[in-house]
PDB file of N, CA, C and O in Angstrom, chain B, residues numbered from 101:
ATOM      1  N   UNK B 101      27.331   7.751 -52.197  1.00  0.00           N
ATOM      2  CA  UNK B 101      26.908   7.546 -50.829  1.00  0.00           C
ATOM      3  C   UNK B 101      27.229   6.090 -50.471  1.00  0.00           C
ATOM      4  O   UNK B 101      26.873   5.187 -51.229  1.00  0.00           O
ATOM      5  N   UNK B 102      27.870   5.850 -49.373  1.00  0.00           N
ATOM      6  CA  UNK B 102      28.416   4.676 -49.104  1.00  0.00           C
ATOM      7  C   UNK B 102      27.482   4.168 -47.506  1.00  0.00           C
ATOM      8  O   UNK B 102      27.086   5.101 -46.807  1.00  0.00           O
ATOM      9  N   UNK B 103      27.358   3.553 -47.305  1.00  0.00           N
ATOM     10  CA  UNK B 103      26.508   2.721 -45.954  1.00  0.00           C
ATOM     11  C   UNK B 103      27.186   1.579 -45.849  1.00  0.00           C
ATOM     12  O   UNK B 103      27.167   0.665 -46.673  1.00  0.00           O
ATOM     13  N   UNK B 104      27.947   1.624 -44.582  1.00  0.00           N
ATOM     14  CA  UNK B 104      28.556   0.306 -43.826  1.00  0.00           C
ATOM     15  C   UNK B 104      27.745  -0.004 -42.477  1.00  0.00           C
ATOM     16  O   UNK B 104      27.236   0.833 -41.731  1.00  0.00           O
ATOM     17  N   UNK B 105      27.742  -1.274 -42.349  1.00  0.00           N
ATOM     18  CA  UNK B 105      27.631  -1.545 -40.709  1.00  0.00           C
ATOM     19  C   UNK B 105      28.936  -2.650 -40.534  1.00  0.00           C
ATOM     20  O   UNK B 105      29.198  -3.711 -41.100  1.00  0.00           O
ATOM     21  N   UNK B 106      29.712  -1.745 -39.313  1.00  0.00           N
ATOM     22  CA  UNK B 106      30.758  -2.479 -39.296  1.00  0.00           C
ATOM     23  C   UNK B 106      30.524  -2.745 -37.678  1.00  0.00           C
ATOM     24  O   UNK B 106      29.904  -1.933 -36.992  1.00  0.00           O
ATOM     25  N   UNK B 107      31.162  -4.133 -37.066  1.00  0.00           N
ATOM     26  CA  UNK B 107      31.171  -4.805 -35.955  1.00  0.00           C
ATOM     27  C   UNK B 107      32.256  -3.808 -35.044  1.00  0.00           C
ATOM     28  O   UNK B 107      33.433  -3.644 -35.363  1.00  0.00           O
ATOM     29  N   UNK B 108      31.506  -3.099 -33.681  1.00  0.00           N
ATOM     30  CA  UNK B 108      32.860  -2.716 -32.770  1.00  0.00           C
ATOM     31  C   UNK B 108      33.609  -3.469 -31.937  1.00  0.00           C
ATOM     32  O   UNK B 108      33.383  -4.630 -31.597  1.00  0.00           O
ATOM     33  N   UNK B 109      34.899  -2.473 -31.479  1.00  0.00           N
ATOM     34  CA  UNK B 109      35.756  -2.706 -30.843  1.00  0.00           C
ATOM     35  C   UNK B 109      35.492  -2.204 -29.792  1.00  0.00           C
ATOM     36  O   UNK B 109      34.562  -1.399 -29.826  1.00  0.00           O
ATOM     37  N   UNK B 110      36.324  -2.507 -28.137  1.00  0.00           N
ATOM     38  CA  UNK B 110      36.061  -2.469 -26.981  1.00  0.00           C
ATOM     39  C   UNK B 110      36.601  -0.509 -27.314  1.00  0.00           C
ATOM     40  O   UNK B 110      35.923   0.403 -26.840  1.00  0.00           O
ATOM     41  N   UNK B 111      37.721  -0.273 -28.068  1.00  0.00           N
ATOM     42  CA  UNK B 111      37.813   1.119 -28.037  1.00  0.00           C
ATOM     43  C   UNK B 111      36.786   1.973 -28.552  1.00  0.00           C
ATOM     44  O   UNK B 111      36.700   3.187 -28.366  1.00  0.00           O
ATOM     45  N   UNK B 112      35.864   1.100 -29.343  1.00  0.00           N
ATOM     46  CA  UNK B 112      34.718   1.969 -29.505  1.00  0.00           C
ATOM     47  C   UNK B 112      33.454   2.609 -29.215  1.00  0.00           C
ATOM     48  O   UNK B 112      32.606   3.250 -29.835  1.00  0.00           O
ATOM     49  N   UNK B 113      33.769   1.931 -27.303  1.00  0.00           N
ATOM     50  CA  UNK B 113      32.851   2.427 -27.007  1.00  0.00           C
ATOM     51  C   UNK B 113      32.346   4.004 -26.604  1.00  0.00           C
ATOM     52  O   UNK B 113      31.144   4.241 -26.494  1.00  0.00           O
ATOM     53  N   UNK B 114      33.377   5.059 -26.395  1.00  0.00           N
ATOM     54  CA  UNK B 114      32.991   6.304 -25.928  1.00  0.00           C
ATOM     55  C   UNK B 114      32.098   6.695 -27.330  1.00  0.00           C
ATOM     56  O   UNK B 114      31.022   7.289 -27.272  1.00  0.00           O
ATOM     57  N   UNK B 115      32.872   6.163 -28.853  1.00  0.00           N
ATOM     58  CA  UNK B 115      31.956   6.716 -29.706  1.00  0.00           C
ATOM     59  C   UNK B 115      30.355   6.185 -29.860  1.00  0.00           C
ATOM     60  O   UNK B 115      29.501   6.720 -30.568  1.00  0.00           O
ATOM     61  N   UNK B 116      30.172   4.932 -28.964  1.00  0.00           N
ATOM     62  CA  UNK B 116      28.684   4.315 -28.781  1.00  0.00           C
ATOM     63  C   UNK B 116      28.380   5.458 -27.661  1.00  0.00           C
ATOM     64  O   UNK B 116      27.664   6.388 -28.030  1.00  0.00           O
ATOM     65  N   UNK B 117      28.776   5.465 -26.568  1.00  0.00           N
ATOM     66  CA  UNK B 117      28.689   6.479 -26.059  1.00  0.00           C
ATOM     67  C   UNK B 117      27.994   7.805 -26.101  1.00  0.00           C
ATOM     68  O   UNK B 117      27.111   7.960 -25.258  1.00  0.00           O
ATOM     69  N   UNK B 118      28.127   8.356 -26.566  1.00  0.00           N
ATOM     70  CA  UNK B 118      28.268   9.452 -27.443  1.00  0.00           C
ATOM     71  C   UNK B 118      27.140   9.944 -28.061  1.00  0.00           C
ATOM     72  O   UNK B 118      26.511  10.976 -27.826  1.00  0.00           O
ATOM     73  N   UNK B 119      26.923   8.902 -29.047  1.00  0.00           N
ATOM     74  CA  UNK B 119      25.620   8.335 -29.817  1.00  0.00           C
ATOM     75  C   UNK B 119      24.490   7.986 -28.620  1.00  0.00           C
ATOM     76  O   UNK B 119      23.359   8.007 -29.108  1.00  0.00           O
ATOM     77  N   UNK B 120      24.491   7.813 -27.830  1.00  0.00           N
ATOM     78  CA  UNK B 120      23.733   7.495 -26.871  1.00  0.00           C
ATOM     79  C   UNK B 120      23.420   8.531 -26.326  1.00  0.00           C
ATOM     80  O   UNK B 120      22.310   8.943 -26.661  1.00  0.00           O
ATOM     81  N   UNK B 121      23.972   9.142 -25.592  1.00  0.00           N
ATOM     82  CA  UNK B 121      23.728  10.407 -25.289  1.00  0.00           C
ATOM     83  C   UNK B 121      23.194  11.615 -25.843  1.00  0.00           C
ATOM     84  O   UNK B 121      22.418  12.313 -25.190  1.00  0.00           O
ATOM     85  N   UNK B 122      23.686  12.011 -27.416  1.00  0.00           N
ATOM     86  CA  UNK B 122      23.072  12.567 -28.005  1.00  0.00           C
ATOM     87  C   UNK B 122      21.684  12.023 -28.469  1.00  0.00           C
ATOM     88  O   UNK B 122      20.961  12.978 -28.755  1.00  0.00           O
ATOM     89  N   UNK B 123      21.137  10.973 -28.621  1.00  0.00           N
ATOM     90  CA  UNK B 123      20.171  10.570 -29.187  1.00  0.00           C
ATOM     91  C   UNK B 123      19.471  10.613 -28.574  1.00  0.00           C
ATOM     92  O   UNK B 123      18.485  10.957 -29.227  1.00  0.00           O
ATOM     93  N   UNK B 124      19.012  10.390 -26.826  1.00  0.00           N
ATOM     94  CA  UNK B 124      18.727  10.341 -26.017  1.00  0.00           C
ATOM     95  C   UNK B 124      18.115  11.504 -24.864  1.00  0.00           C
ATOM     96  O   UNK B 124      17.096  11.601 -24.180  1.00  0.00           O
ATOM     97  N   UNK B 125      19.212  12.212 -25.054  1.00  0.00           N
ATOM     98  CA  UNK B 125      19.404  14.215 -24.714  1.00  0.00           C
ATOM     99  C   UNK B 125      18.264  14.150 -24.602  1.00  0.00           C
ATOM    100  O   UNK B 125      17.654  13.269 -23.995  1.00  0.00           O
ATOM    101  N   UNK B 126      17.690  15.313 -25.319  1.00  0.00           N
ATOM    102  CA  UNK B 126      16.379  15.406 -25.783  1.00  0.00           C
ATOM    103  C   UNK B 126      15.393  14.891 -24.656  1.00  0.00           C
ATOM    104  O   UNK B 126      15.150  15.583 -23.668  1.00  0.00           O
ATOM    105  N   UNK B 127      14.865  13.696 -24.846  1.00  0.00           N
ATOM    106  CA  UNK B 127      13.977  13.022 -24.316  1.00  0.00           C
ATOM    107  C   UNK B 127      14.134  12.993 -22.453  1.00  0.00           C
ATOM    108  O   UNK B 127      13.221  12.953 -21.629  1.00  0.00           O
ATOM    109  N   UNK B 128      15.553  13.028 -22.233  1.00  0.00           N
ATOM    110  CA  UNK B 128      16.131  12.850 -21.068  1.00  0.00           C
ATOM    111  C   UNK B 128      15.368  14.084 -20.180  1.00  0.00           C
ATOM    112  O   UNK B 128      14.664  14.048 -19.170  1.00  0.00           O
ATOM    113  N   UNK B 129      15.901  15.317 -21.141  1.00  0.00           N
ATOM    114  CA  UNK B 129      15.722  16.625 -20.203  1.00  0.00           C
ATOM    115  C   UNK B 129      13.761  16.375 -20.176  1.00  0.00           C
ATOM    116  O   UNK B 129      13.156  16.569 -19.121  1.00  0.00           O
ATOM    117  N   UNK B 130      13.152  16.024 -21.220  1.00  0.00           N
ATOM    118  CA  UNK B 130      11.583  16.568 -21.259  1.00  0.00           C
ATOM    119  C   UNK B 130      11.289  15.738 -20.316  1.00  0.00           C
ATOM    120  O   UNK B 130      10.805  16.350 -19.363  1.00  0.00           O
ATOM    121  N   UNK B 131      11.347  14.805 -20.170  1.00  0.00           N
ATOM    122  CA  UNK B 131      10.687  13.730 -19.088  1.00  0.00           C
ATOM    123  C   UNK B 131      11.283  13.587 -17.707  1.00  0.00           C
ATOM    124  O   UNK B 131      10.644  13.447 -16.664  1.00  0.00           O
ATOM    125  N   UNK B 132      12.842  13.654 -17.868  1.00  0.00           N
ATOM    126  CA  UNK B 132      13.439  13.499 -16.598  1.00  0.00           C
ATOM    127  C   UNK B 132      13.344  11.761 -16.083  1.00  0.00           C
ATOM    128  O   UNK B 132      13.246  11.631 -14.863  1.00  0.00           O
ATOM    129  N   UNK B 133      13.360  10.812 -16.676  1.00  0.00           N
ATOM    130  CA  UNK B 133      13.654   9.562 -16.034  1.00  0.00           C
ATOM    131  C   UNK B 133      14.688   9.018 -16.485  1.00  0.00           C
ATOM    132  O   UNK B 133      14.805   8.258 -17.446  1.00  0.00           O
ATOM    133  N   UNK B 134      15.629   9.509 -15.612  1.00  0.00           N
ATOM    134  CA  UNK B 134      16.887   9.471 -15.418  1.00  0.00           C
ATOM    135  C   UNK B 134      17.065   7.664 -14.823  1.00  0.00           C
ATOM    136  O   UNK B 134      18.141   7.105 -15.037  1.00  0.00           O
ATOM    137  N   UNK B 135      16.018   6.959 -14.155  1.00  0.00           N
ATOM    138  CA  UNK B 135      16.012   5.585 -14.031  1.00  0.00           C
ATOM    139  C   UNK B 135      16.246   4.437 -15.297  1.00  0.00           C
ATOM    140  O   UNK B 135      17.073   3.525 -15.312  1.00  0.00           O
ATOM    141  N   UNK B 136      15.454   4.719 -16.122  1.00  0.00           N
ATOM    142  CA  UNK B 136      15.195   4.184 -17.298  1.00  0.00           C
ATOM    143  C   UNK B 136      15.667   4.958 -18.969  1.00  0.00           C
ATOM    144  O   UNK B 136      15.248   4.520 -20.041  1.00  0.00           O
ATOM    145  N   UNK B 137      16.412   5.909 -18.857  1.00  0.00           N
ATOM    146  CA  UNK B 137      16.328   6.528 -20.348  1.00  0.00           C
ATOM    147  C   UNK B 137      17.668   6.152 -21.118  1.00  0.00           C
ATOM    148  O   UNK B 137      18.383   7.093 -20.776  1.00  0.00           O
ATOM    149  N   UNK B 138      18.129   5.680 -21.609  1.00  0.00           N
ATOM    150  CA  UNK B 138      19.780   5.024 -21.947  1.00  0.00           C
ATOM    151  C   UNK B 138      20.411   6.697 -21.969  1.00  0.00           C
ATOM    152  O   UNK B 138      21.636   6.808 -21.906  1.00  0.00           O
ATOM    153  N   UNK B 139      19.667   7.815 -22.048  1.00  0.00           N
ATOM    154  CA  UNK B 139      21.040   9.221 -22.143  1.00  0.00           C
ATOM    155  C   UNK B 139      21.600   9.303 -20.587  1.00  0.00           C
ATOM    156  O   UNK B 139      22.762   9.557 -20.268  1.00  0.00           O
ATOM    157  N   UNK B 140      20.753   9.091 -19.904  1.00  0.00           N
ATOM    158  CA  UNK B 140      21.257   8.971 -17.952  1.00  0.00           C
ATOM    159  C   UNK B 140      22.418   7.723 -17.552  1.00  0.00           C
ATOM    160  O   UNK B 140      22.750   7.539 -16.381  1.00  0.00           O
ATOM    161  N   UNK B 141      22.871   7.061 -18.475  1.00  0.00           N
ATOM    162  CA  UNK B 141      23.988   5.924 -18.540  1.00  0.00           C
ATOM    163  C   UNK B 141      25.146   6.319 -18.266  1.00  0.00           C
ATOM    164  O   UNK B 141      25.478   7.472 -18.544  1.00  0.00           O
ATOM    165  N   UNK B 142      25.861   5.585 -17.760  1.00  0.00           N
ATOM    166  CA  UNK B 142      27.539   6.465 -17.564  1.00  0.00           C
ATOM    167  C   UNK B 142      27.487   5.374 -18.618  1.00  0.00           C
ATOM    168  O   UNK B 142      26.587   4.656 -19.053  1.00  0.00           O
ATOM    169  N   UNK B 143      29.405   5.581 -18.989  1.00  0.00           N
ATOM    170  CA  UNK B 143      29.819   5.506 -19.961  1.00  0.00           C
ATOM    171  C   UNK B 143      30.318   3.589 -19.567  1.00  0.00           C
ATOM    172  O   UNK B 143      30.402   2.577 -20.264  1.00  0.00           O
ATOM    173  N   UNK B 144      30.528   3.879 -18.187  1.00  0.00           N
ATOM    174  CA  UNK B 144      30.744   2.475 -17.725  1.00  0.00           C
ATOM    175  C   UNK B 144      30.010   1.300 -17.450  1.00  0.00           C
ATOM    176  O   UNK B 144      30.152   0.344 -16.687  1.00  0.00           O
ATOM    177  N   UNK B 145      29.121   1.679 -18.360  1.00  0.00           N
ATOM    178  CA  UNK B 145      27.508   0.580 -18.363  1.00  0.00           C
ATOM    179  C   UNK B 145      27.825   0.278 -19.954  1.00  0.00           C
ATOM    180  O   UNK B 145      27.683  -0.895 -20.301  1.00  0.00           O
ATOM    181  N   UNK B 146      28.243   1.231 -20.948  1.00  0.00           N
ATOM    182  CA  UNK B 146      28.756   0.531 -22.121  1.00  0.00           C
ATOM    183  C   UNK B 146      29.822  -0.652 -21.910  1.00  0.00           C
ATOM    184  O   UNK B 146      29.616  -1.839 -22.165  1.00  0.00           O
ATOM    185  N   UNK B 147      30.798  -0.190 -21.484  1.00  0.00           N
ATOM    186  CA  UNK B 147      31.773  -1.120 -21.358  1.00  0.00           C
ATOM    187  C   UNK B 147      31.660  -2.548 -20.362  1.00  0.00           C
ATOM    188  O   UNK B 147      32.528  -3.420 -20.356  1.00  0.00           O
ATOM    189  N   UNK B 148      30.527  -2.578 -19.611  1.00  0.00           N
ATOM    190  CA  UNK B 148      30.190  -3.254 -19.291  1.00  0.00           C
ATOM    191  C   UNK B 148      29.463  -4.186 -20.105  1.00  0.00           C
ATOM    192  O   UNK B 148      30.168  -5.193 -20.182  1.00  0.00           O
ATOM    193  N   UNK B 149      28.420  -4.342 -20.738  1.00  0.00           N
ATOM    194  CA  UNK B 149      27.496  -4.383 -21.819  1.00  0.00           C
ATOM    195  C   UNK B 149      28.334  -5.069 -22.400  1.00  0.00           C
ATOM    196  O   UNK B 149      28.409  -6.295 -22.327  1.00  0.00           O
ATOM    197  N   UNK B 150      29.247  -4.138 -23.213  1.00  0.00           N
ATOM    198  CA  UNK B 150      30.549  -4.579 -24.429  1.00  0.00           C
ATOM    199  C   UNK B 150      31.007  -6.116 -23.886  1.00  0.00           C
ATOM    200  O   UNK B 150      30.852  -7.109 -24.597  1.00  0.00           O
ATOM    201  N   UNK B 151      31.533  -6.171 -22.660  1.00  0.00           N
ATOM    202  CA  UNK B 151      32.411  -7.555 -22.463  1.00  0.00           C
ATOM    203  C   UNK B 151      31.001  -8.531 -22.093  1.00  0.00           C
ATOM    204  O   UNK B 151      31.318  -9.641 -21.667  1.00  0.00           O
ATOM    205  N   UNK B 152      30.075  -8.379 -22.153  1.00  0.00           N
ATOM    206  CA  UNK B 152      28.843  -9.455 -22.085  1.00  0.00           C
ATOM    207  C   UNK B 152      29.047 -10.390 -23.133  1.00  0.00           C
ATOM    208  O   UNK B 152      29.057  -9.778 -24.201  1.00  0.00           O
ATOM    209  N   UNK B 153      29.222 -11.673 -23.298  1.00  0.00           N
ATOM    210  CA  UNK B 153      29.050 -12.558 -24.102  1.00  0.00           C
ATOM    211  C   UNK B 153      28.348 -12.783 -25.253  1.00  0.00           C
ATOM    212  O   UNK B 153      28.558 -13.511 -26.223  1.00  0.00           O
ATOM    213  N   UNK B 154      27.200 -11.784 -24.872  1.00  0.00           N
ATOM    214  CA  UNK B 154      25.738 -12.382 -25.698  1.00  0.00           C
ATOM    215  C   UNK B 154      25.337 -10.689 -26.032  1.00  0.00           C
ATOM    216  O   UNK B 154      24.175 -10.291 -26.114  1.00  0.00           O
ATOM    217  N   UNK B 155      26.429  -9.904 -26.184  1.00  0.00           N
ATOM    218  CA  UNK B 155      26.395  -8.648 -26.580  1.00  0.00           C
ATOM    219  C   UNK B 155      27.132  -8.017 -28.096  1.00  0.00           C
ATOM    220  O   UNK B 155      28.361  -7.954 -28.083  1.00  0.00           O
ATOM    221  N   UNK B 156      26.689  -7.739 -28.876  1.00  0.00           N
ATOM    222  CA  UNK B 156      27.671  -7.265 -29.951  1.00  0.00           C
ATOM    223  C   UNK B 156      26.704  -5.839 -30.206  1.00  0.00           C
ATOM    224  O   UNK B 156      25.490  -5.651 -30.129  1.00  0.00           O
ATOM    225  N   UNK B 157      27.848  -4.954 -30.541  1.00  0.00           N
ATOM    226  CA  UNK B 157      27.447  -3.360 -30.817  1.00  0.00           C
ATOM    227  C   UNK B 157      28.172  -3.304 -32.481  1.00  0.00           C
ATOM    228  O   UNK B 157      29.179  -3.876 -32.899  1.00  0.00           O
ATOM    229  N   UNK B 158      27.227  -2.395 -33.171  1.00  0.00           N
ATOM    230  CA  UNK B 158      27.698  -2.433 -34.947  1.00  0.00           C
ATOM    231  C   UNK B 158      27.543  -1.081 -34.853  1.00  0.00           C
ATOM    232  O   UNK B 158      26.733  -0.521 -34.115  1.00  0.00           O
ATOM    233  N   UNK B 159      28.352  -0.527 -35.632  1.00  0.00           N
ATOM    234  CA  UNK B 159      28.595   1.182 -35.792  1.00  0.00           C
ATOM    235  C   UNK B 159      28.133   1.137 -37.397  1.00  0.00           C
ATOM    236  O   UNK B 159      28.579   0.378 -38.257  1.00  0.00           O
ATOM    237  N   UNK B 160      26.966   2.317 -37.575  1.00  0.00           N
ATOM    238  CA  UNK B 160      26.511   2.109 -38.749  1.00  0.00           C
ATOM    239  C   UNK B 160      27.278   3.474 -39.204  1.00  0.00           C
ATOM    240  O   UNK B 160      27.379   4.389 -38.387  1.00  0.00           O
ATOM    241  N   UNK B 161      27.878   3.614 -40.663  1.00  0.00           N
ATOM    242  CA  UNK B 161      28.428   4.937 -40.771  1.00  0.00           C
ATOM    243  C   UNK B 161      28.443   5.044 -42.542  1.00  0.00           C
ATOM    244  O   UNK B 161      28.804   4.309 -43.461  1.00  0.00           O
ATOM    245  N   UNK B 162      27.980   6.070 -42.444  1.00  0.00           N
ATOM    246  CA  UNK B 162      27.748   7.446 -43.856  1.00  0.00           C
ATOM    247  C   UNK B 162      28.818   7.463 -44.347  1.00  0.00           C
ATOM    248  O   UNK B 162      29.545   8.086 -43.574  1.00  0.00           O
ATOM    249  N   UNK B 163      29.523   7.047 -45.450  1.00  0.00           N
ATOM    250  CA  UNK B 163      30.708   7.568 -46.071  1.00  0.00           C
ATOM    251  C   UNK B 163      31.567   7.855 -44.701  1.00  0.00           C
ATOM    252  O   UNK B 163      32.121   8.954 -44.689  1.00  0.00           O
ATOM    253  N   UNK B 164      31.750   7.057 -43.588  1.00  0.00           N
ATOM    254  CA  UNK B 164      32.832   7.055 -43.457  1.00  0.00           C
ATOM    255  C   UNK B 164      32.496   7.651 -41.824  1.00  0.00           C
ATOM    256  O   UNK B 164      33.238   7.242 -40.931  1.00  0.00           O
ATOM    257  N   UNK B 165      31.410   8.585 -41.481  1.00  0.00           N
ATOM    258  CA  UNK B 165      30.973   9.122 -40.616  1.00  0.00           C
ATOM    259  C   UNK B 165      30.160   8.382 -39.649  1.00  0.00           C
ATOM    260  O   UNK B 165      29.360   7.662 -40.246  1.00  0.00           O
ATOM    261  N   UNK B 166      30.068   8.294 -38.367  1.00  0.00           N
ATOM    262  CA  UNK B 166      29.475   7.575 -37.425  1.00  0.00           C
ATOM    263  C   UNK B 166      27.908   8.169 -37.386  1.00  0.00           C
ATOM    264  O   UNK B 166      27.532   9.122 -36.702  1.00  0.00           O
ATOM    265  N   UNK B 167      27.268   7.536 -38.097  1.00  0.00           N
ATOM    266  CA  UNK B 167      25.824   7.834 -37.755  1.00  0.00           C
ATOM    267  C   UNK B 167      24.572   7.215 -36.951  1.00  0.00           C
ATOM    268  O   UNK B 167      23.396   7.575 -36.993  1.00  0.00           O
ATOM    269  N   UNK B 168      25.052   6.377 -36.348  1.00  0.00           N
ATOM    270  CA  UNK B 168      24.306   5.417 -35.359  1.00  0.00           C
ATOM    271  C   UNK B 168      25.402   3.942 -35.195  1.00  0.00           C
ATOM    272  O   UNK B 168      26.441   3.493 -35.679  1.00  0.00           O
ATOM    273  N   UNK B 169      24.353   3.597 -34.170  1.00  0.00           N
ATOM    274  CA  UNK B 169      24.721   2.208 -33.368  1.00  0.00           C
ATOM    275  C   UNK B 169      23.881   1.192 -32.897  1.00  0.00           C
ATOM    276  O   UNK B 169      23.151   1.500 -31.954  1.00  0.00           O
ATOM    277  N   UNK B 170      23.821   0.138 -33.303  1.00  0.00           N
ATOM    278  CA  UNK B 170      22.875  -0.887 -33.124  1.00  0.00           C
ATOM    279  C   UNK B 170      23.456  -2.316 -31.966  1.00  0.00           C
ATOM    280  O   UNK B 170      22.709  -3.268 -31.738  1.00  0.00           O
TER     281      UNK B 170
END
């Protein structure tokens, strides 16, 4: 079993993305605050985020597999 946290790239954000959404799902539909819940995000609020200065995103991954994002 291998565990990396490796630093992303601007191409990596649909897979932050992604991760966001799925993680998020869930909670999104039961409550519905679509104002505040990070799964109600377009994808263009990552990439926004991403080119922030004082922003860095780390892809944590399983042997190799994307299993979260910090």
């Amino acid at each position: 079993m291998k565990l990396k946290l490796i630093r992303t790239t601007f191409s990596d954000c649909p897979d932050i993305y992604r991760l966001q959404i799925r993680s998020f799902g869930e909670l999104l539909e039961k409550y519905q605050d679509y104002e505040t819940n990070p799964g109600a995000e377009k994808i263009e609020r990552i990439y926004e985020r991403f080119q922030q200065s004082e922003t860095d995103y780390w892809m944590i991954k399983l042997n190799e597999e994307i299993i979260g994002a910090v």
